[in-house]
N, C-alpha and C positions, 0 to 999 in steps of 0.2 A: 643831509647836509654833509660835507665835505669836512674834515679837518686839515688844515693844512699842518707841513712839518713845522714850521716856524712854531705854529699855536699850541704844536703838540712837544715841542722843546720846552717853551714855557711855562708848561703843566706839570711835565716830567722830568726836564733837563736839571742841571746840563750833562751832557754825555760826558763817560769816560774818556779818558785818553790814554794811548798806549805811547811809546815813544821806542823809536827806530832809527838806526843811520838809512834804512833804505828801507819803501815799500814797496810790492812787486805789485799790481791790478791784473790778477788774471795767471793761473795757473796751467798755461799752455807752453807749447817749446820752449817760447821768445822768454818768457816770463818765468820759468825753473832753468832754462838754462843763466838767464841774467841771475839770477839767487846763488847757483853752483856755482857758476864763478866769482863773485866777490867772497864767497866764502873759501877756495881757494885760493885765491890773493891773500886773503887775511892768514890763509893758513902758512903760505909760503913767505909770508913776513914777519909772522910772530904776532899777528897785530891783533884787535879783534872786531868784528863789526856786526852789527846786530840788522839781521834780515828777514823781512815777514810779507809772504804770499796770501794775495784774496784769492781767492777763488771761486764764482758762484754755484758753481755745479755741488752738488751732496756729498760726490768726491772726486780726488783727482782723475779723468779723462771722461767724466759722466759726459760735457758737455761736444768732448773733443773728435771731431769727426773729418777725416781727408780720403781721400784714394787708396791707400797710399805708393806712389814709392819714392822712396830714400835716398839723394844721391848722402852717402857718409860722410863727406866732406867735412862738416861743421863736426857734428859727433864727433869725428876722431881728435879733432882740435882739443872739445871739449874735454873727451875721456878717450886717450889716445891706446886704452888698455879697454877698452868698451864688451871687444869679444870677452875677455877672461873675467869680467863682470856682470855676465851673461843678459847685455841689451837684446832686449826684442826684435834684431834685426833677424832673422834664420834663413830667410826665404833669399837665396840671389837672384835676381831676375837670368832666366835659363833662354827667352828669346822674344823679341821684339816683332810684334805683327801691326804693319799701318794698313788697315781698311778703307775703300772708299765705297759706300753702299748707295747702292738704287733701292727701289720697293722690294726687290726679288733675288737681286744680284749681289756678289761683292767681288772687290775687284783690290789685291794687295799689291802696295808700293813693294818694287824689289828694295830689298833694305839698305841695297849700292846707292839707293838714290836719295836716303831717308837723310834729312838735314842731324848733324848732329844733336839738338836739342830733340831728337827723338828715337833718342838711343840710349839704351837704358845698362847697359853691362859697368860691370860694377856696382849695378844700384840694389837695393832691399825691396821686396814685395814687403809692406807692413802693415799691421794695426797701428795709427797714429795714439790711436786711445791707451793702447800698448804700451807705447815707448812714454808717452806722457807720467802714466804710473810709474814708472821703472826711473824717469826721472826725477820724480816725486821723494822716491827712495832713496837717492846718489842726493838727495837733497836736504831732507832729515837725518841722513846718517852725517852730513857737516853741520848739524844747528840750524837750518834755515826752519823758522815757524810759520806753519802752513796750516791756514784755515779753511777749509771748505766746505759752503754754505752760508756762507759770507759775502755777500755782493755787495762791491763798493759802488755805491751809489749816489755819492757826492763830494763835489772836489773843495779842497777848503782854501783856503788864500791868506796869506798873510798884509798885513796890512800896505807892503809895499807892491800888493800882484805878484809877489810872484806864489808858486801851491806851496801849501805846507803839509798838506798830506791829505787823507780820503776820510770819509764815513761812511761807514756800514749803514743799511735799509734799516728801520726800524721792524722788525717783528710782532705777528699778533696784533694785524691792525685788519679789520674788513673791509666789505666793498666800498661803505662809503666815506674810509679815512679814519672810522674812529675807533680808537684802542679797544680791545677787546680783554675779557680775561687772561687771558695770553700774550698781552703785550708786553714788550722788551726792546727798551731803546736802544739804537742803533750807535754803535763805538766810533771814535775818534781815531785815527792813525796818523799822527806827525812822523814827520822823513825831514832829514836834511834833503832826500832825493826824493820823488815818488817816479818811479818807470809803469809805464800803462802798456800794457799788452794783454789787450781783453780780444785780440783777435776783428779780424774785418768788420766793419762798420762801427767800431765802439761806442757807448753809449755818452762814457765822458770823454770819450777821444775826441766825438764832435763839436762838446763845448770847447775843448782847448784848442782845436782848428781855428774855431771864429772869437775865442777872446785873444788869442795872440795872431788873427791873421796866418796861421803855419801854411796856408793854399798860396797865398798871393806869388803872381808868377809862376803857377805851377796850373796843368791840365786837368781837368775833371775826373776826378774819379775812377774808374769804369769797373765794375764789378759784373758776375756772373750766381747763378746759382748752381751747385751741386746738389743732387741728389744722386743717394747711397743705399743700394741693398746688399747684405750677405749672404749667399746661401751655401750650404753644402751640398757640392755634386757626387754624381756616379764616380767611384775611383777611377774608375775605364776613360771618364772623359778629363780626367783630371788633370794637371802639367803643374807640376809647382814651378814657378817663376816664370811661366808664360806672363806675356803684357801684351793685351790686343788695344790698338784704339782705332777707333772709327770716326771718318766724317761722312758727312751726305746724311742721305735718309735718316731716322723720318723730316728732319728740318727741312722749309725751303731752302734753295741757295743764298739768300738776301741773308739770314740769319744766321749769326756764329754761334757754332757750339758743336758738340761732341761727343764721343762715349768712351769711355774704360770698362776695361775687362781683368781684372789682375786675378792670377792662381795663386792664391795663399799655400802655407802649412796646412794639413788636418782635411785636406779636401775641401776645405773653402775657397770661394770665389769670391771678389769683391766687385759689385757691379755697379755702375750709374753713369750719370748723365751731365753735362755740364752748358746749361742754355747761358749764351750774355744776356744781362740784364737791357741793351740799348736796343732790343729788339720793337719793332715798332709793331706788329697786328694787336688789339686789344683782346684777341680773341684765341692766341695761341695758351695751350698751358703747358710748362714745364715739364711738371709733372704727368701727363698725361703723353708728351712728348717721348717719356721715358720709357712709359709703361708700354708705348706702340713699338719703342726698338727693340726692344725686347724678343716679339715677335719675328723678327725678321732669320730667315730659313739658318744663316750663317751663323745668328748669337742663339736662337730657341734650341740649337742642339743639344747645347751643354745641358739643357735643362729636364733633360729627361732623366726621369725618377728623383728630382729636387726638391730640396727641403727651404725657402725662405727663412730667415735664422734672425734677421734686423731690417732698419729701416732707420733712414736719415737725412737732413738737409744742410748746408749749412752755405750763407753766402761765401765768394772768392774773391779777392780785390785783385784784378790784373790789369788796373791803368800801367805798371811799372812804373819807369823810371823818371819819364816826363810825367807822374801824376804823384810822386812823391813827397809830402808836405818837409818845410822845415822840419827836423825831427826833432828840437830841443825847444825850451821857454826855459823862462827861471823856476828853477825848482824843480826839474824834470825832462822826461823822452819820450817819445814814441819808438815802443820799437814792432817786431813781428810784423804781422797783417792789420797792427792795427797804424800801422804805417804803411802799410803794400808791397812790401818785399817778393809778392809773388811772383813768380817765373811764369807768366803764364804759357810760353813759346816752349816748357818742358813740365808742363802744368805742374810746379813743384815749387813749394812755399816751406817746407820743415828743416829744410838746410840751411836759406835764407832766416828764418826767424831766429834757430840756435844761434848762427852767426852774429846778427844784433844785436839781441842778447847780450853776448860774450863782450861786442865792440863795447855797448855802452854800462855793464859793470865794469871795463876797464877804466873807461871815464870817472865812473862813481869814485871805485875805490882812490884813485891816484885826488881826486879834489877831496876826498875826505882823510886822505891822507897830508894834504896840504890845509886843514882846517877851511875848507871851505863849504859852504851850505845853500841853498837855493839860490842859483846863479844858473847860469846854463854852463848843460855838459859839451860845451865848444867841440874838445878832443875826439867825441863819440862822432861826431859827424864828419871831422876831420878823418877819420879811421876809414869810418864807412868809405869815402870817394878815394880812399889808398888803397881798399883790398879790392880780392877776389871777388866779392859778390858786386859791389859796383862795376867791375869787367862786364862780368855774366849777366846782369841788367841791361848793361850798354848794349853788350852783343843782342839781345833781343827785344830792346825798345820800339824796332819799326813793324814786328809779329802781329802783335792786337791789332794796330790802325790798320794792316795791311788785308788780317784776317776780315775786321769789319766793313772792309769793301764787295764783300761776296765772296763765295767760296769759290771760284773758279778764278776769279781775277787775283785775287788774295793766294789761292793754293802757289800760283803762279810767281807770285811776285814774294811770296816767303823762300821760294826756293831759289831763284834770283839774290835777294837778302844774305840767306842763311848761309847758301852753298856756293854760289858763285864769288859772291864780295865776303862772306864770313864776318856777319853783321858790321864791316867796318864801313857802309854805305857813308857818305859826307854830307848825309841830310839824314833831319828827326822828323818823323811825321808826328803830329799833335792829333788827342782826343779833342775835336771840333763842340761836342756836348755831353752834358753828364745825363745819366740813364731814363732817368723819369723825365726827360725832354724828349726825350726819341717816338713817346709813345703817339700814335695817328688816329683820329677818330674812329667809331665804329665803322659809321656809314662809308668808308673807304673799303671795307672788306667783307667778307661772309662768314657765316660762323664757321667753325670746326666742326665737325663731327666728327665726335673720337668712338671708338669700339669700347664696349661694355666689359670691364672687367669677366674674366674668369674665373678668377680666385683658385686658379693655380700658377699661372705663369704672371695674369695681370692682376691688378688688386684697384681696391676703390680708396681714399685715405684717411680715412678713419681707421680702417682694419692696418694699415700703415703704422696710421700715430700710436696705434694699441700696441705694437711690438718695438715700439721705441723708446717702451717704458716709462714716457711724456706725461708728468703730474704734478698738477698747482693744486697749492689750497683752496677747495671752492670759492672760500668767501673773500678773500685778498681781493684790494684794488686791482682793475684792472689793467694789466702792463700795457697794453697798446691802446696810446691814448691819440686822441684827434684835439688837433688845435680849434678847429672847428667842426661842428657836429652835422650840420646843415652837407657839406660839402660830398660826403659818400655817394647820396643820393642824387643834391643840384648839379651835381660838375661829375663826377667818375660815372654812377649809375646811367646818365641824362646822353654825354656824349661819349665816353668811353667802352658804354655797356659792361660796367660792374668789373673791371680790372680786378680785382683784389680776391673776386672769388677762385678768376683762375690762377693767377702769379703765386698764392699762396700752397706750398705743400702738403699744408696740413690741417685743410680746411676751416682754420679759423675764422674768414669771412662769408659770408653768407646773407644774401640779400633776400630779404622775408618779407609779405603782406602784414602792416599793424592790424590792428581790429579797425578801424577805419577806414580799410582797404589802400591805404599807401602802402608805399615802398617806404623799408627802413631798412639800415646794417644792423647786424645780430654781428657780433665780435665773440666767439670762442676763444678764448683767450686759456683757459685748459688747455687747448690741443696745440697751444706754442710749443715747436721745436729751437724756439730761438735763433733762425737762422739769417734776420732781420731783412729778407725780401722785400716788406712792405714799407718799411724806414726808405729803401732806397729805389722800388720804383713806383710808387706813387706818386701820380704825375703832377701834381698838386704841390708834396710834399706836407700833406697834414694829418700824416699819421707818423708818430712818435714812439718809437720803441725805447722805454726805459726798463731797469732794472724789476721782476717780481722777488715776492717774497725769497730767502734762500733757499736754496737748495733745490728749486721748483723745479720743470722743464723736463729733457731727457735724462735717459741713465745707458748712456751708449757701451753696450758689451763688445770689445772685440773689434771694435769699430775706426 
């Protein structure tokens, strides 16, 4: 039998509480650089205000996973001395390669012809998980109190709706809810503000969507997934700050998505894949998508005499600018990806989110400088449609819709877009459906047949999830939970042919024989890399990613 938290407050409660002018959910760009700067404001006025980051990851950038590269933009904003404080940027991107691959062939855009959003000079080859730590530290060196391993896993309200701040998981509870020797109730954090920036798909980002309506008038969604491997090459093949991307092969043409190649420091490479989620065959996998480009004559060069080093996934939100929720309620913001700020037309989100960030500590400090407390932060929104990053949104709002028309009509008509009119087109094209609509019966297609790992170049995902450092307490409830239980099997197994075994990277679902010879889902719930795939395209929508225990999940090196 289940305990519920209510029953288990009652037993044990009531929780502590902590008290705060601000609390940050989510210790990523969006969410340390929102910390650094009110605490600079407070520095530069004399003033003081007290600031405290969740963070679910064990510690600062465990969870944190991108491409990366950097346009510096926001950073310098931030910390306009960032070199002489020695941020993780080292790498400059030294040259931009756009691929267009067949099975066998590749065939590169002259770079005359390449739209600006993919051109990278001036930018950073990085570790996002990097820069994160390093913010982490320009963040504790002004007071900001930073917990990680701490997952805010419920949002609390005051009597007039609007938040009043978050609560931590409870701890040392098992599979089936009830407290164990080890349990330890879960804390209380009051804010005059709470800022939520847990990153694309958030957990309670989606309760505040639909208790304040933040969608309405706005376009669906559209998210993509990334998957990331590291390796160390041959010095000989090395280029630090080369940037390759590719499109075409292995995908159909109907299907968006793409590959990076970035030359790190240190002879590391940063490789992976980036499938949209509104992809419609029930039968494609991502990740096995990845593992086939891999192979292809023009990327497998690099990989001789290579060392694989990590492994990673994590969803991307690139509806842009037309799928932008309201950003504020009372008591609160959305900022980073867990608002959508990504670029997807420059596939870059970490300049976008510092920016947010920074917009809406501005907000915070200036109303708590006016005595004011859970109300909305008006001015941060305001901010946002005056600067820069609303330009740079604008200019690549009609990218995604255009990409998602096919790769040839789309290649087409971005560069029309981009280059010709320099995104100032006098029409918005709209995302028509959110992701888990897109998907098309089995019986409409044939299976895949993907090649058999090698376990040197390709790999199967378990041996994946095993170098990704990915581990929950066995006995913990289970984080991915189904609204209805019945449904895997009647509705996704029946006509979808088991969606969730291939969408997932890291094999958490798996469709098994019971001892009665049905079909049932077997949920791996261990092998979460958090990167909330199945939250967003189950076509159903009855599977529910919430919060595990703390600290659980990956522990991203380098990544």
């Amino acid at each position: 039998m289940t305990q519920s938290s209510s029953s288990i407050l009652e037993q044990y409660g009531p929780r502590e509480a902590m008290e705060y002018d601000v609390v940050v959910v989510g210790g990523g760009p969006a969410g340390l650089s929102a910390a650094i700067k009110l605490k600079q404001l407070a520095a530069e006025k004399g003033k003081e205000v007290s600031v405290c980051v969740l963070e679910k990851g064990g510690e600062l950038g465990a969870h944190i996973l991108s491409g990366a590269v950097m346009d510096p933009v926001a950073m310098t904003e931030l910390f306009p001395n960032w070199k002489e404080l020695g941020a993780p940027l080292k790498t400059a991107v030294s040259e931009d390669r756009f691929l267009f691959l067949t099975e066998t062939k590749a065939y590169q855009t002259p770079n005359w012809m390449l739209p600006h959003c993919f051109q990278n000079h001036g930018n950073y080859v990085i570790s996002l998980a990097n820069v994160v730590r390093w913010l982490g530290q320009q963040a504790e060196a002004l007071g900001v109190e930073i917990f990680p391993g701490f997952p805010a896993s419920e949002i609390l309200y005051n009597d007039d709706g609007s938040v009043k701040g978050v609560a931590t998981g409870n701890m040392g509870v098992d599979r089936h809810g009830q407290p164990t020797a080890a349990f330890q109730l879960g804390m209380e954090l009051h804010a005059k503000y709470t800022l939520f920036a847990e990153g694309a798909r958030g957990h309670l980002g989606k309760q505040l969507m639909t208790k304040y309506d933040l969608n309405k008038g706005k376009d669906a969604q559209t998210y993509a997934i990334g998957i990331k491997e590291l390796w160390e090459i041959d010095p000989k093949l090395h280029k630090p700050g080369l940037v390759i991307h590719t499109a075409g092969w292995p995908l159909d043409s109907k299907t968006y998505g793409g590959s990076f190649f970035y030359h790190m420091e240190d002879n590391q490479v940063a490789v992976g894949y980036v499938v949209g989620l509104s992809y419609e065959n029930p039968y494609l996998s991502p990740y096995e998508e990845f593992q086939r480009y891999k192979t292809h004559p023009e990327i497998r060069k690099f990989f001789v005499g290579a060392k694989r080093i990590s492994y990673g996934a994590r969803a991307i939100t690139a509806g842009g600018l037309q799928s932008l929720p309201k950003l504020t309620f009372p008591g609160g913001a959305l900022i980073g990806c867990e608002a959508g700020f990504m670029n997807a037309s420059r596939i870059k989100g970490s300049h976008a989110a510092i920016k947010s960030g920074m917009q809406a500590a501005v907000a915070a400090f200036d109303a708590l400088g006016a005595d004011r407390r859970h109300d909305e932060l008006i001015a941060y929104s305001q901010a946002f449609e005056q600067s820069w990053l609303h330009a740079e949104l604008h200019r690549a709002r009609n990218f995604k819709p255009w990409m998602s028309k096919g790769l040839y009509l789309g290649t087409l008509m971005v560069g029309i877009d981009q280059v010709v009119l320099r995104g100032k087109a006098p029409w918005t094209l709209r995302h028509q459906h959110a992701d888990h609509e897109c998907l098309k019966p089995a019986a409409n297609y044939r299976p895949i047949v993907y090649p058999k790992p090698d376990n040197k170049l390709t790999f199967d995902r378990l041996s994946s999830v095993f170098i990704s450092n990915t581990n929950h307490a066995e006995d913990q409830p289970i984080h991915l939970t189904l609204k209805d239980p019945t449904v895997p099997v009647d509705i996704n197994l029946a006509i979808y042919a088991g969606p969730e075994s291939r969408y997932c990277p890291a094999g958490v679902y798996e469709f098994v024989k019971a001892d009665s010879g049905e079909d049932r889902l077997q949920i791996n719930a261990q092998n979460c890399v958090h990167c909330k795939t199945c939250d967003i395209k189950d076509p159903t929508q009855n599977i529910v990613w919430v919060t595990p225990e703390g600290g659980g999940g990956p522990n991203y090196p380098n990544m």
